[in-house]
N, C-alpha and C positions, 0 to 999 in steps of 0.2 A: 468241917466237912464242906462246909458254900466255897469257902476259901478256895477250898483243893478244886472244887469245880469250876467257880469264876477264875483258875487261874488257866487252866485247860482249856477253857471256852476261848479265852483272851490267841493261846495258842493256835490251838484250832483256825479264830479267822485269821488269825494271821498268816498260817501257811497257807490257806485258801488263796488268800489276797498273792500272796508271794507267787504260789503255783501259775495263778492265772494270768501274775504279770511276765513271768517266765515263759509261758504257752504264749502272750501274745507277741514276744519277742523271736520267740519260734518259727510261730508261721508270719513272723512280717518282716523275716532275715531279709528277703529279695525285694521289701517294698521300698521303692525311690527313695532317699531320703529321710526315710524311718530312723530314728535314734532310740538305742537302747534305753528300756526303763530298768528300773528298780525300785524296791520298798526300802524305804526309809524306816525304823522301827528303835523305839524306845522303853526304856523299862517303865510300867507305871508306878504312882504313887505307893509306896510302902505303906502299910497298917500300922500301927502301934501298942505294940502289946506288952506285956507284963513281963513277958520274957526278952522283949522289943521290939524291934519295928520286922513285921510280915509281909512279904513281897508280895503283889498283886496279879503279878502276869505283866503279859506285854502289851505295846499302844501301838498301831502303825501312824507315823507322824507323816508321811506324804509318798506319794511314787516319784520316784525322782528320773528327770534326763540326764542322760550321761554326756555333758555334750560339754564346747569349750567356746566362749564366742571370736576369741581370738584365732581360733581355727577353723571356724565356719567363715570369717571377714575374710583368710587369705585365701579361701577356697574360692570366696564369689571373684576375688580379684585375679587370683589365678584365670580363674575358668576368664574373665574379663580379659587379659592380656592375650588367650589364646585367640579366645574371639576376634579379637582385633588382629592379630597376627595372621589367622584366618583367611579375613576377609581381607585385608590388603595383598597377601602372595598371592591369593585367586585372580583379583583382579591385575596385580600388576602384573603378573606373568603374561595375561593377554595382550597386552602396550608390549612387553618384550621380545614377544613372538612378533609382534604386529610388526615392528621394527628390526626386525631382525632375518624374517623370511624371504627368500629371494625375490615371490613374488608381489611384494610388499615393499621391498625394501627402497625406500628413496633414493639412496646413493646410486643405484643400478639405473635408475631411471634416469635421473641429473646427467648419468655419464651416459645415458646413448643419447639424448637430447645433445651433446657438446660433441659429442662420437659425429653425430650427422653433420654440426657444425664443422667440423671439420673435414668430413668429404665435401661437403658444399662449397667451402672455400677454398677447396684444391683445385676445383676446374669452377669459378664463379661464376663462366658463363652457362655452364652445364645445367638443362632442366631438369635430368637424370635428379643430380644430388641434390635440387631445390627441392625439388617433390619430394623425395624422403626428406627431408629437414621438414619439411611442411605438415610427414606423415609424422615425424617421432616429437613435434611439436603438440600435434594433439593428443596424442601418446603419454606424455609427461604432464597434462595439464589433467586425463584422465585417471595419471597413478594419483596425482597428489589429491584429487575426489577419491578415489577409492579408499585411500589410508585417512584422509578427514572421515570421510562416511565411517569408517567402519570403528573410529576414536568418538563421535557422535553417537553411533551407537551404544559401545558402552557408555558415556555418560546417561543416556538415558536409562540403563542398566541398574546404572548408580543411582540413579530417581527412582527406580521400581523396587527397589532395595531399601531406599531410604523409607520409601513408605511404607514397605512390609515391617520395618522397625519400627518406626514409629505408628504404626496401629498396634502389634503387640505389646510395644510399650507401655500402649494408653491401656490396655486388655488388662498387663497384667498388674497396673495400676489400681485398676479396678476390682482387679479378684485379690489385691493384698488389701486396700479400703475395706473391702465387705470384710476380710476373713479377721482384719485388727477389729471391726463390730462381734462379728462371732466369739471372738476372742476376748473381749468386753464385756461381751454377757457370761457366757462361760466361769470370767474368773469372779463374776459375781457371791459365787457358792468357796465350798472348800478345793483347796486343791490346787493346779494349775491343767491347764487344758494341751494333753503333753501332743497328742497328737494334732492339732488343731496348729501346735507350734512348730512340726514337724513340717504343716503342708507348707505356715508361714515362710521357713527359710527354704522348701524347694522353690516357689514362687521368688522368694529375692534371688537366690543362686540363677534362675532363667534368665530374671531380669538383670541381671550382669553379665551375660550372657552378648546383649544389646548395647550397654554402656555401662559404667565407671557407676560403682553401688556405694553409696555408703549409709549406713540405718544408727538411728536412736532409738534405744529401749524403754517404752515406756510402762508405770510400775505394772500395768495389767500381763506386759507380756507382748502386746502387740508393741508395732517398730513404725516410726515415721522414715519413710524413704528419701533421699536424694540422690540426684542423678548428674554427673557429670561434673562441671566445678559447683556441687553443692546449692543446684538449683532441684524444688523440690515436689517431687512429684507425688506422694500420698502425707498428707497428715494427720494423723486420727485416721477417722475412717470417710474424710475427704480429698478426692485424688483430681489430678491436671490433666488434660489433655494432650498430645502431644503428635503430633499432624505433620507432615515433609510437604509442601505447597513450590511452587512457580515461586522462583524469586523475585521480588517488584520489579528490577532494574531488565531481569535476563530470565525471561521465563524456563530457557534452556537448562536451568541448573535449578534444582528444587532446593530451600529453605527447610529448616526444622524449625516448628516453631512451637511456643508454649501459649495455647488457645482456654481464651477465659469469653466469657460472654462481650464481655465490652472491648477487649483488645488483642490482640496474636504479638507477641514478643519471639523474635528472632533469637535463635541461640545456638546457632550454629561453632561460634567460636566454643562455648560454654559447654557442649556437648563430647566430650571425648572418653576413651577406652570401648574395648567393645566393638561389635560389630559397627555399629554408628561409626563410632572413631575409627575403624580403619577406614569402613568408607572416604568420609570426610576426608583424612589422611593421606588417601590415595588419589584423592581430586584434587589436591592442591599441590603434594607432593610430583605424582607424577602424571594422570592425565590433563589435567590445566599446561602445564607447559607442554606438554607432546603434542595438543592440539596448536598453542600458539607459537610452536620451535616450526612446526607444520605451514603455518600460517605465515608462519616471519620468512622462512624462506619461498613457500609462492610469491608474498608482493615482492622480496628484495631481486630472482629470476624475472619476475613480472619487469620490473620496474629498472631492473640493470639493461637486461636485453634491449626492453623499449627505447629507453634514454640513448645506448652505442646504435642500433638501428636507426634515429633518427640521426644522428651525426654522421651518418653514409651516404653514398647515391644509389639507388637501385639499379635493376638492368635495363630498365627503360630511360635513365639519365635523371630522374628526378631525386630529390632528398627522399629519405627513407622516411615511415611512419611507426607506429605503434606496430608489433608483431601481437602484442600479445593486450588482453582489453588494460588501459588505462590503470595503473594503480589513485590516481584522485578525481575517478569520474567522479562528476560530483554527486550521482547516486549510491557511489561507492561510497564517497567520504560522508555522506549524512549516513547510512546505516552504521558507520562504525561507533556511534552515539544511541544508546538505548538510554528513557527517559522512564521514570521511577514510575508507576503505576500510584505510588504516594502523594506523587506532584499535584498541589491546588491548580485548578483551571485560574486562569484561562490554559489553553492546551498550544502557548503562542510560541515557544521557544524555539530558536531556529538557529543550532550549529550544526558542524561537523568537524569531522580529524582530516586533514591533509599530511601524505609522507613527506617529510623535506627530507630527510638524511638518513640515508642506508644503515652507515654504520655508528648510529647512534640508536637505532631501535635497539629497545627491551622486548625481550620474551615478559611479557606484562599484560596484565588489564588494569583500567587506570578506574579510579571512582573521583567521581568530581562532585564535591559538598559547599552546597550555601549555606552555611551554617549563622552567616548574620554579622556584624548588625548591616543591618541594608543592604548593599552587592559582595560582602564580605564572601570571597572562594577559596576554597583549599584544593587542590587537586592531589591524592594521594595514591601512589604506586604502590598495587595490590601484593605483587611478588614478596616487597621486605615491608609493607607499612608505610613506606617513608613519605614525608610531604615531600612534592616534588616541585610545586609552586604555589602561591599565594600570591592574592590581592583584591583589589577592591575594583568592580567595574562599574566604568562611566555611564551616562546615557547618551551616549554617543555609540552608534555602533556602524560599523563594526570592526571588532577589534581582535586581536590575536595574542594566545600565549604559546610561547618555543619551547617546546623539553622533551627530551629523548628520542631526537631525530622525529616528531610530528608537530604538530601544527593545529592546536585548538582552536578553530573560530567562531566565535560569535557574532549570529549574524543578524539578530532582533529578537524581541522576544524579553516579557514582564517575568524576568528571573526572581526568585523572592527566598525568603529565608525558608528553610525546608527543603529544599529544592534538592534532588539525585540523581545523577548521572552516569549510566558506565557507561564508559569508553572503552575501545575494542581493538586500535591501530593495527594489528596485523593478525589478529585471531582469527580472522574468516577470509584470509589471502588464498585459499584453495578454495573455496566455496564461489568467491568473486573472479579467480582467473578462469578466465578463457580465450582460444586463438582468437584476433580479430582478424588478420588480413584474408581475403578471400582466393590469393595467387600468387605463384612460386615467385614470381617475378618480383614484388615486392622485398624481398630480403636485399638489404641493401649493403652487399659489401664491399663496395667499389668508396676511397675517399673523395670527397666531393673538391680536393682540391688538387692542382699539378703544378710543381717546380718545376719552372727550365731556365737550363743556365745560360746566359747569356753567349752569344756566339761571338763575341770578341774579348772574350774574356783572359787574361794575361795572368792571373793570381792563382793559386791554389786552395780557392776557399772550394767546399762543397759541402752538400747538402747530408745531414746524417737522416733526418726524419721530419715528417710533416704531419701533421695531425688538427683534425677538428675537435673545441671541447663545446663548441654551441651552436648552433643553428639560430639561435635566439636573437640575433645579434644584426644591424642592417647590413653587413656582408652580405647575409643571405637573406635579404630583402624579396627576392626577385628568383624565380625559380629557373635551373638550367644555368646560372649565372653569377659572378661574385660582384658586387655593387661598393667601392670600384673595383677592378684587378689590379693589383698592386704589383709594384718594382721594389726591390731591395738592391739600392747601389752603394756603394760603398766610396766614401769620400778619400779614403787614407787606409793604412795596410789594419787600423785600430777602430776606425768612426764609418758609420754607414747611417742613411738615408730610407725610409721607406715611403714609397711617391704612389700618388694617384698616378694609374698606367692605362687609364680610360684612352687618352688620347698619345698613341705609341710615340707619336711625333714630339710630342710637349708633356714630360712627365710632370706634376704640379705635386706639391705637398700636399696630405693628405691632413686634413680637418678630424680632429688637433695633428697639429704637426708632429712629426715622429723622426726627428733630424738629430744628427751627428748623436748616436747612441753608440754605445760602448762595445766594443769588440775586442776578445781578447786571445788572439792569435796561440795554435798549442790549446785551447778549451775548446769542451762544448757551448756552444753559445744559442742562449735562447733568445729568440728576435723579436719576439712581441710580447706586452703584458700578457700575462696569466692568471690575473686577478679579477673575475668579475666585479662588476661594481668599482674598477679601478679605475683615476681621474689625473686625466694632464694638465697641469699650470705651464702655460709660458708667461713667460716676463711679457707686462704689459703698461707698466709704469712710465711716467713720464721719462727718469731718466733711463732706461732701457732702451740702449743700445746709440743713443744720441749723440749729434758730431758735436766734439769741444773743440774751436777752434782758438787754434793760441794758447792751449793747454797741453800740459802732457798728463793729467790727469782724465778719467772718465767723468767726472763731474756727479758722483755717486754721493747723495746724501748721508748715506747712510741710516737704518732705521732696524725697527724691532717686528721679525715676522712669529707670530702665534699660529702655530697648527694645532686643532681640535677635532679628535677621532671621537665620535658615538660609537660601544658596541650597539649594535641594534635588538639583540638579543635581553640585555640585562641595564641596556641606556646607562652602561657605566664611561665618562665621558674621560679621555687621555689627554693630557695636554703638555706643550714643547717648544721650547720656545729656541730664539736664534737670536744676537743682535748681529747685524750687518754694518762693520764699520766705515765711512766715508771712504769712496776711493779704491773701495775692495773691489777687486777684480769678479767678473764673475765665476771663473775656474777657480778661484779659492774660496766664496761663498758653492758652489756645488759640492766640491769635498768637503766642507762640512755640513750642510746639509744631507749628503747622504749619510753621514755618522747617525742623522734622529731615524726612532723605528719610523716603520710605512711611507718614507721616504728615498725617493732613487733619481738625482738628480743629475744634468747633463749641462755645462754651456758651452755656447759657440759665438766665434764674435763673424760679423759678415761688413764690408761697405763696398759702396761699387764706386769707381773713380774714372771719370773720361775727360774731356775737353783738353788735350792736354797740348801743351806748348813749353817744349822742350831745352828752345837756347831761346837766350837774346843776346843778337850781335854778337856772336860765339862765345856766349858766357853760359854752359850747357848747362840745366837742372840735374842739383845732385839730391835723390832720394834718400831716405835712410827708414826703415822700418824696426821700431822698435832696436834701435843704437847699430843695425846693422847695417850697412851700407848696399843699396840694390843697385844704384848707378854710382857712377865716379866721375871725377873733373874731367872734362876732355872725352867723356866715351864717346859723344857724340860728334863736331866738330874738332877734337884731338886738340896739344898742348905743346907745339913745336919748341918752348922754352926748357920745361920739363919733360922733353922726350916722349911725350905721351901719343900712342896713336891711336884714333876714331874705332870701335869698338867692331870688329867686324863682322859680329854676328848678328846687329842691327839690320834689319832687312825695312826698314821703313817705315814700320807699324809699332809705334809703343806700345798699345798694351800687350803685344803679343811677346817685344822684347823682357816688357816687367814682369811677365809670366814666367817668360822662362830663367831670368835670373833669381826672381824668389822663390820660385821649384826647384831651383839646382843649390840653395843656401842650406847647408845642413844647420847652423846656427838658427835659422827659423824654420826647418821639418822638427827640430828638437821640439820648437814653441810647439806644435800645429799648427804651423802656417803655413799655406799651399795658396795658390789664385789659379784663376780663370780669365781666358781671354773668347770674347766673343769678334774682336779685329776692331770695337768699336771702345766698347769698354775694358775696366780692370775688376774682377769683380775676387777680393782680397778674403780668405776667410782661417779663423782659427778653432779649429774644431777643439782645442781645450777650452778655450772661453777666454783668453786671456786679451788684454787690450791691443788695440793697434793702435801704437804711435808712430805717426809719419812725420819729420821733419827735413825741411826744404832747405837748399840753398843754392849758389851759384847765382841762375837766373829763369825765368819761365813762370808758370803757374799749370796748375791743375783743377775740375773740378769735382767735385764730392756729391756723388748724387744721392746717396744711400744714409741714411741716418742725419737729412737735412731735409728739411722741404722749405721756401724753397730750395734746390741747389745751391752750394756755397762757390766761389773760385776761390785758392787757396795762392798765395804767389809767395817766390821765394823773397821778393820786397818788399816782403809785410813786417813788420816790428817784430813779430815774434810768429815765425813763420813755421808753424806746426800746427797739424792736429792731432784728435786722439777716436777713437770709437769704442766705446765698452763694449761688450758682451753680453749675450742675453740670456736669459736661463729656461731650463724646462724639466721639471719635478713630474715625476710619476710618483702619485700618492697610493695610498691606500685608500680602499672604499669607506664612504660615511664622513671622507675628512675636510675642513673648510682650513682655510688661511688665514688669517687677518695681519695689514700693517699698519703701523702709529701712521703712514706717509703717505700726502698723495702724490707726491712728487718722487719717489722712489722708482727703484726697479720691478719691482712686484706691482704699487699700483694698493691702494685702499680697500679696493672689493675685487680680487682677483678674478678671471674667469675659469671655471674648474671645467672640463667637459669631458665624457666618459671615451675611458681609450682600449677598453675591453671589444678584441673582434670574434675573439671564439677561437681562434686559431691560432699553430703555435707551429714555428718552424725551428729546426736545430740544427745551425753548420757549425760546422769546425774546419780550421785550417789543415792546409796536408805539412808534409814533414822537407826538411831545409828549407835553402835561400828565398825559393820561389814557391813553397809552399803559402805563404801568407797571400791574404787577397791583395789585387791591388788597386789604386782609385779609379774609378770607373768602370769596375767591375760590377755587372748586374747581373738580377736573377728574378725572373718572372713569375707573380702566380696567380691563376685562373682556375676558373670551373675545368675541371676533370669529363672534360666534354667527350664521348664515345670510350669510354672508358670499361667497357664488360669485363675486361679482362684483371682488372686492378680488384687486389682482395684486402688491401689494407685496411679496411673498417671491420671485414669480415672476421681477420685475425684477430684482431682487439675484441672482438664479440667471442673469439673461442678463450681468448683470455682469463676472459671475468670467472672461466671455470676454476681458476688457480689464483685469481685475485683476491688478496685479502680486502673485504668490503664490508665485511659485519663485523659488529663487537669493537667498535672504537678501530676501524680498518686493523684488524689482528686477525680475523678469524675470516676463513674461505666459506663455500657452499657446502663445501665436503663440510667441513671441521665442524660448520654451526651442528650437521645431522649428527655425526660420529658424536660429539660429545651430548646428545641428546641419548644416541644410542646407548654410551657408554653410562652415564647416567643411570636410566633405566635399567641397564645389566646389573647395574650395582644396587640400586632398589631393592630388585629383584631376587638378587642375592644375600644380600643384609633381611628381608623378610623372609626368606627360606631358613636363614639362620634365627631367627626370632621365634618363629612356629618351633623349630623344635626343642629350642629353648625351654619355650610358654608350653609347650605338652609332659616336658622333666619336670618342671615347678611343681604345673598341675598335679602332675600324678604323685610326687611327694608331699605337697599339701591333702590330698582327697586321702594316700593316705595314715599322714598323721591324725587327720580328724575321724577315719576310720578306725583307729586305734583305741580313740575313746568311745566313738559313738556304735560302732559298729557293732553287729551280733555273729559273736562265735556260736556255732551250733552245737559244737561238743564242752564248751563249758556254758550252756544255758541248759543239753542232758545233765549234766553231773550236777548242776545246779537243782535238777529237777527228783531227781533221784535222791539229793541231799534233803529238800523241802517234802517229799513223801517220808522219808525217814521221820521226821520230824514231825510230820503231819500224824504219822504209826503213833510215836510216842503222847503230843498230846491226848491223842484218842484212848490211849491206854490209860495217863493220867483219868480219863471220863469212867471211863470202865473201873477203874481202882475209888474211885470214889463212889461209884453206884453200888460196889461189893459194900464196903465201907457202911453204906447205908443200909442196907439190906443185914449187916451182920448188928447191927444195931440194931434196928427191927425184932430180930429172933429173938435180941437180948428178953 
């Protein structure tokens, strides 16, 4: 009879327990995160009886969750990947529009800025078109603040964002620590504490929400958290703090950091998925560069337009200035160094960034670390990581490091190990530009220089193009004016001269000399260096150019010349060497000397010959130059034996006779050899460089004034009645390069003299077409200040130029191209996370659910469920009733 009851009883609570965990499943169908329960229920111990073993009824062994953790982990990561997906198309979309709208868009602005450049330099005297150039100047310096400002703004967007994260972060940090305590005491007793676990994982699902979730089970039930790569944010029921602060370097950009009593750890890289992560995501992906794609094309407009405006002359005649402010004021170039808020005092460091080269900037920020030992520097580009330079600085200052088209300088200042720096080179080039000149007049598009061709000119050389690349240079020493004005004459239809043209009357070579240089008749021909930093050697050695008398040799030692190029950049040193064998002409050491790089050589041989006395007792001087015969027996007095008669183009003046028979010798124009007569002297030269050998005979003498001092008389009565004159040379190097020879007695000379042949300027003729196309000797061409010149727009074109000029990105990439691929960029961001969101919302929604599947409360099988457990509940009850009869019929007994 107890049997029958203790087994009814056992049923009883059982359906009780069942019913009410069935009803609480009921009514908490629609609570957040709620996960189904259930009774768990086992048979109890059997009795043992006579007949055998007696069932006892039932045990409930625990209420169970219906849950999976493997499908709770892909829900919080799901729900993570939206989030982040989230918050990057939100934000990028605003960059895409920003770039993309008409009244935003930078391409629109760049092109009426070069729009106006070009009305202006259709009529460049017109004030009309200056004034709008002037207006759509401030116009464009206003777009590119409007689209900084408003890329600014969101970043701080991005900070108001960060820190609404990371304070819920820290929040829900907090309420998972307390609730793994709750959850600790709880499982103290029997059971598990199902709802308590229920709130646990809505709490974690939020906080994936934020970032990248991943938990450990510990045996109570409660879960230690990590966030992001597995840095951790609750353990037990101890949680971290986690704070978005001013970054030490750039207060403009806020830090995540993980804050403990004694220190804040940075962990910004560390933090990813999640709202955080797209954040983050989207500031380095795409507003960090749109701000500095922004920035690189103000300094590079800033800094192109300024650099072609000073190579102009304005309407008033002057060289042009800055249009637009300075890209390396040097208030400019010190802010583009922000110094670490970490930095040990003293507070003494003193650099800045200078731009050297357009098309060498990166869209970058750069970080510069003393990481030790002593001045040990890293400087690493933020864009890919990469070290970009290293080294150790002196205590010498100051000093400079080169790399990606800027210019590091240190300028004093106790740098130490620790030490932080970002650098900025062209991120705040909207922020820093603005118009400087205050008047139309100022736009300088007239060239500051003017070709004219000479007015007795016979040749058909002319001028293709003239152009300024520097104002830097002492040409334009002196304002209004070129210091000297120069001639370009041209010696032969091949060799030309460029002379100091100070004094019209007396043209003089121009210091270094710039004589018998190459012309090639049919080409364009460039007429002056073009290498800044470029350096002339002439021959200055003993034997250079020296009379040998009695010789048919130049009296050439012969020697070994060493050239030595420094990069300046990486002090990697080139070196080249030459021997020069005895006797060698200097036209065949110049061709192979220009065989070595950064070398461009020229020689020329020159002597002047007067005093001359012609017969003795009609025994007339027979010249010969170089085995060709310039006089003959009898030209002068005649040869009544041999029929010879007196030359009758001899007008009484020798040199002017030996002029014109060595100018009429095709056998020596072959050499380059051409002369000059002044009615006094003979003045002999070969513009190849090759030797002049003169041998005498007959009767008379000559004197040699040129390559002797003193003067020699040379007579045809002499033992060996010749002489000879070498050649001299003249090397245009490359900048940074030095010479050396074994000789001091040579043509070069021991310690050469190098002196820079860079004037800024570059002219380009070419010959015209047939016979008399080519120049010819003594053909000149003058050039001067561009004096009243309004009307001239040559600078001004070059200035509408640079709109199509490739000048960024390793000179590949125009002004349009740098924005357009910015643009495009961004479009594609922007489209690649549109695709992402709805990706991360299919995931989601077939994870939430799968794990609804299990966790979740059907309401019409928790009725039926219910309906089964009242059934059930009837029967045990009856069982109670059947045993109370039972008892009671026992009783009557």
């Amino acid at each position: 009879m107890s049997a029958l009851l203790n087994t009814a009883i056992t049923g009883i609570r059982l359906n009780q327990t069942a019913m009410s965990v069935t009803g609480h499943n009921i009514v908490n169908a629609n609570t957040e995160g709620y996960t189904r329960q259930s009774v768990i229920q086992s048979t109890n111990p059997a009795t043992a009886t006579a007949a055998g073993y007696l069932g006892t009824g039932v045990n409930i062994d625990q209420i169970n969750r219906h849950t999976e953790k493997y499908l709770v982990d892909q829900v919080i990561r799901d729900m993570g990947v939206l989030s982040e997906a989230d918050a990057y198309l939100v934000n990028v979309s605003q960059v895409n529009n920003l770039l993309a709208a008409d009244q935003t868009n930078l391409a629109n602005t760049m092109n009426g800025f070069f729009d106006a450049v070009n009305q202006a330099v259709n009529d460049p005297g017109s004030m009309l078109g200056r004034e709008l150039l002037m207006t759509q100047s401030q116009q464009m310096v206003a777009g590119f603040k409007a689209i900084e400002s408003r890329l600014l703004e969101q970043n701080s967007a991005v900070n108001k964002q960060l820190q609404g994260a990371a304070d819920n972060i820290t929040s829900l940090g907090q309420q998972i620590a307390a609730l793994n305590k709750s959850i600790g005491d709880a499982g103290s007793g029997n059971g598990s504490p199902n709802d308590l676990l229920d709130k646990l994982d809505v709490l974690v699902q939020e906080l994936g929400r934020y970032v990248n979730v991943s938990t450990v089970a510990r045996d109570n039930g409660a879960q230690d958290i990590f966030v992001g790569q597995g840095q951790a944010l609750v353990v037990g029921t101890a949680s971290q703090t986690v704070r978005a602060i001013p970054g030490a370097t750039d207060a403009s950009r806020f830090d995540l950091v993980f804050q403990s009593k004694s220190e804040s750890k940075v962990v910004n890289r560390l933090m990813t998925g999640g709202e955080v992560g797209g954040l983050l995501r989207f500031r380095q992906d795409a507003l960090l560069p749109a701000i500095g794609s922004v920035g690189l094309l103000a300094t590079s407009i800033a800094a192109g337009v300024n650099e072609q405006n000073k190579l102009g002359m304005n309407l008033e005649g002057s060289l042009g200035g800055n249009i637009f402010r300075d890209v390396n004021d040097p208030r400019i170039a010190a802010s583009r160094v922000k110094s670490s808020l970490n930095n040990l005092p003293p507070n003494d460091r003193e650099l800045n960034v200078t731009i050297e080269s357009l098309a060498d900037l990166q869209v970058s920020d750069y970080e510069l670390k003393f990481d030790g030992p002593g001045k040990k520097y890293t400087l690493v580009r933020l864009s890919d990581n990469k070290v970009v330079a290293d080294g150790l600085l002196s205590d010498a200052m100051p000093q400079s490091v080169k790399v990606d088209g800027f210019s590091l300088n240190f300028e004093g200042g106790s740098y130490q190990v620790g030490d932080r720096f970002l650098l900025k080179p062209t991120s705040s080039g909207a922020t820093d530009m603005s118009v400087q000149i205050k008047r139309a007049e100022e736009f300088a598009f007239a060239s500051p220089i003017r070709v004219q061709t000479g007015s007795a000119n016979q040749g058909g050389a002319r001028v293709l193009s003239s152009r300024v690349m520097s104002v830097d240079t002492p040409l334009f020493s002196k304002d209004g004016q070129l210091t000297p004005p120069l001639m370009v004459r041209f010696t032969s239809p091949t060799t030309y001269d460029v002379l100091n043209y100070s004094d019209p009357a007396n043209p003089v070579h121009t210091d270094p000399p710039m004589r018998n240089l190459s012309f090639v008749p049919g080409s364009d021909n460039s007429l002056f260096p073009t290498e800044p930093g470029g350096l002339t050697l002439t021959s200055n050695g003993l034997a250079a150019g020296a009379l040998q008398v009695g010789s048919a040799s130049n009296g050439y030692p012969g020697e070994e010349l060493r050239f030595q190029t420094t990069d300046p950049e990486t002090g990697f040193i080139r070196y080249q060497q030459l021997t020069v064998v005895a006797d060698e002409s200097a036209a065949s050491m110049a061709r192979r000397l220009s065989g070595l790089n950064g070398v461009q050589a020229t020689a020329y041989t020159e002597t002047v010959i007067a005093g001359f006395d012609a017969s003795d007792a009609g025994n007339d001087l027979v010249i010969q130059l170089n085995g060709k015969d310039v006089t003959t027996a009898g030209w002068l007095s005649g040869d009544p034996l041999n029929n010879i008669a007196p030359d009758p183009s001899y007008s009484g003046n020798m040199p002017d006779y030996l002029r014109d028979k060595i100018n009429g010798s095709a056998d020596l124009q072959a050499q380059g050899i051409y002369a000059r007569s002044d009615g006094s002297k003979l003045t002999v030269y070969a513009t190849s460089g090759v030797d002049l050998n003169f041998s005498l005979s007959g009767g008379g003498s000559l004197t040699v004034d040129q390559g002797a001092d003193p003067a020699q008389t040379v007579s045809a009565a002499d033992v060996d009645p010749q002489f000879t004159v070498g050649g001299k040379l003249q090397m245009q190097l490359a900048a940074n390069t030095q010479v050396f020879s074994n000789r001091n007695d040579g043509i070069v000379g021991s310690t050469p003299e190098l002196k820079a042949n860079y004037l800024g300027i570059d002219v380009v003729m070419a010959s015209g077409s047939g016979a008399d196309g080519a120049p010819r000797a003594g053909d000149t061409f003058m050039i001067g200040y561009n004096r009243n010149g309004s009307a001239d727009n040559r600078n001004g074109l070059s200035m509408l130029a640079l709109n199509s000029k490739a000048m960024l990105g390793g000179e590949n990439q125009t002004y349009q191209d740098v924005y357009g691929q910015l643009a495009e960029k961004v479009g594609i961001l922007t489209s690649q996370a549109r695709v992402n969101q709805n990706a991360g919302e299919s995931m989601l929604r077939q994870s939430m659910d799968a794990l609804q599947s299990v966790a979740g409360v059907n309401l019409e099988e928790e009725a039926a469920r219910l309906i089964q457990l009242e059934q059930h509940y009837n029967a045990s009850a009856r069982l109670i009733t059947l045993a109370r009869d039972l008892f009671d019929t026992l009783l009557r007994i």
